[in-house]
N, C-alpha and C positions, 0 to 999 in steps of 0.2 A: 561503231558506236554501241550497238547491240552486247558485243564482246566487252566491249571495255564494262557497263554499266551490268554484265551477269559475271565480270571479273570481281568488280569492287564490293556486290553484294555478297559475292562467296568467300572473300576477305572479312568481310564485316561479319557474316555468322559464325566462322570459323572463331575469331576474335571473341565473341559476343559466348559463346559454346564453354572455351576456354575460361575466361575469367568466374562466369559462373560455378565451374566444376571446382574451383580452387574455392570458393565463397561458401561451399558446404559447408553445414553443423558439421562436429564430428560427436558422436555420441560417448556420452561418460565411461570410463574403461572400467567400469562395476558390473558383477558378473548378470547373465540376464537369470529368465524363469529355467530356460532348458540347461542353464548348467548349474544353477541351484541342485534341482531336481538330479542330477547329475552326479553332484556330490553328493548325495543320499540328508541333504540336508533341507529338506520339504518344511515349510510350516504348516500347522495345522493340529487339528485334534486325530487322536489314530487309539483304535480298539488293540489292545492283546489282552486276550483270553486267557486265564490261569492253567485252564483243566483242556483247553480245547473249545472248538466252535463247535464240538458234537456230543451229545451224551447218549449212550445206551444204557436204556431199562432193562435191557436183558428181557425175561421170562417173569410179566407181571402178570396177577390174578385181574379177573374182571369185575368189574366192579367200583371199587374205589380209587381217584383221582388219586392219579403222581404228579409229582413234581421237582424240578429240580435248577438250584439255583446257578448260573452262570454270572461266575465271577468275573471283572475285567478291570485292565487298568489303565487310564489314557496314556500313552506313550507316546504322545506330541507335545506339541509346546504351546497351544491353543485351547483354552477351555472345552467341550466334548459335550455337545449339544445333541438330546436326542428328540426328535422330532415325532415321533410316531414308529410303534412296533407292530408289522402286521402277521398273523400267523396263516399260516396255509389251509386252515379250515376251523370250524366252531367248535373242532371240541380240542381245540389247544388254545389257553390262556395266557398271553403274557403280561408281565407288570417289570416295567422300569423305571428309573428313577427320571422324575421333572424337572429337576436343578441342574444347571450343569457341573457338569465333573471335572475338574480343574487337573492341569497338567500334573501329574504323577501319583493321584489320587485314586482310589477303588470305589467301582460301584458295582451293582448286582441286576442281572435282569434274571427274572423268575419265569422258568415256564411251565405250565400246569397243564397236565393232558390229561382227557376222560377218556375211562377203559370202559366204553361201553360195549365194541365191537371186538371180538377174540379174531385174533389173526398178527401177521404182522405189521408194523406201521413205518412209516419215516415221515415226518411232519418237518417244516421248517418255519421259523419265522424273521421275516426281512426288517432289518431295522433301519431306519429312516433317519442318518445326523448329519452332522458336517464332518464327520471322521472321512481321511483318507483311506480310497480303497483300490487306487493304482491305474483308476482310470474313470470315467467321466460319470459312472453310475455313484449315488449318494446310498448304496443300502451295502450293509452289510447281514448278514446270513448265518445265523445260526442252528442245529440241527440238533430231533430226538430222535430217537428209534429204540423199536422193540419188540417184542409180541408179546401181545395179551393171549393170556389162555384162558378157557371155560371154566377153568377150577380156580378154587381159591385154597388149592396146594402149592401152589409155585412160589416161590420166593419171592418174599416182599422185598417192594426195591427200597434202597436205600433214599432219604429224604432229605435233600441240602438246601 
């Protein structure tokens, strides 16, 4: 009896197993996130840079504040939100724009460095948007460098 009644239940799961598996969703044959991404077709807002993510002042005098303008252009399909630019110490100033930057448009981030210290420098400042940057961090990173010398014979840098 024992037999027959752990026969009939293993019939009935078996049964019961089956039907289910045929009663799946099937999911819509529309491509998902990873093969979007895949075809290099991401949405979103995305930085390029005209001149480069890096400027060199070369050989500035001490003294008087450089600066120099980093031009960009959104090359997404997403408006280009910028959040906040932070610089890697106080005597580098940035200024960006507070509107957003609409897909295929230009905008400028300024960054202004005080030569008070003669030697040489590398400063960066992190920028903070919704642009894509190819993986989970929101900043993107742009760079001066230079040295400042003691005289005010050295070549004046050019001002963009």
């Amino acid at each position: 009896m024992k037999r027959l009644i752990l026969c009939a239940l293993s019939i009935l799961l078996l049964c019961t197993l089956q039907v289910t598996a045929q009663h799946k969703k099937k999911k819509p044959a529309g491509k998902g996130k990873a093969q979007k991404e895949a075809a290099g077709k991401e949405s979103g807002a995305k930085f390029v840079f005209k001149d480069g993510d890096t400027h060199d002042f070369g050989n500035i005098p001490s003294g008087p504040d450089v600066s120099h303008s980093f031009s960009f252009t959104n090359a997404g399909n997403e408006p280009l939100i910028i959040q906040d630019c932070n610089p890697s110490c106080n005597c580098t100033t940035p200024t960006w724009p507070k509107q957003p930057i609409l897909p295929g448009r230009t905008g400028v981030i300024k960054v202004s460095f005080h030569t008070n210290h003669p030697g040489p420098f590398t400063k960066q400042v992190s920028i903070l948007s919704n642009a894509l940057t190819g993986g989970n961090d929101k900043r993107t990173i742009i760079y001066i460098k230079g040295t400042v010398t003691g005289d005010a014979k050295a070549s004046t840098p050019e001002k963009k």
